[in-house]
C-alpha positions in Angstrom: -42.0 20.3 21.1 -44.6 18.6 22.9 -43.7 16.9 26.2 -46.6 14.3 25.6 -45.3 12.8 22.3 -47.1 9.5 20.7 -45.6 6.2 21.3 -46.0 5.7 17.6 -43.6 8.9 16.8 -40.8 7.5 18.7 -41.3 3.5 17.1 -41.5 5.1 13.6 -38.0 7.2 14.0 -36.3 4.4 16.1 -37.3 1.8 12.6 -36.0 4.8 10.6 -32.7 5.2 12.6 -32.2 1.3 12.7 -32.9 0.8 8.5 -30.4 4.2 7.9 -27.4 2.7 10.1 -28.4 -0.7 8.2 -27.9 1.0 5.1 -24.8 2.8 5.6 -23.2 -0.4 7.2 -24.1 -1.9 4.1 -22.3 0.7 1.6 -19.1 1.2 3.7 -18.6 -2.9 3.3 -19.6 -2.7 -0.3 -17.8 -0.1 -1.4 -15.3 1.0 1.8 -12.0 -0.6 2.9 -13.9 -4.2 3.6 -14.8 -4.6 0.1 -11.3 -5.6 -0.5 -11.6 -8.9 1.5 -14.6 -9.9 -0.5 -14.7 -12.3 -3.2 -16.5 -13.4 -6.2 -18.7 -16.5 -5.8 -18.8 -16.7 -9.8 -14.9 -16.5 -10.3 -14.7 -18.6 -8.1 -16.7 -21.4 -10.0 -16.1 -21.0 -13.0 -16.1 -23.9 -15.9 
């Protein structure tokens, strides 16, 4: 690989490494073990 890589190249993978992690934090609380503390906000209003 070449030493002399672009400034641009290491911005673009360190956004894509940021949004993945995002991602994946956001389907292990969804769907992992935290989902089970969530709750509802429309059962809990209900008329």
């Amino acid at each position: 690989m070449d030493t002399t890589s672009s400034p641009a190249l290491s911005v673009a993978l360190t956004v894509l490494a940021v949004l993945l992690s995002l991602t994946g934090f956001g389907i292990y609380t969804a769907f992992g073990p935290p989902s089970k503390q969530l709750t509802d906000p429309f059962d809990e209003h209900e008329d």
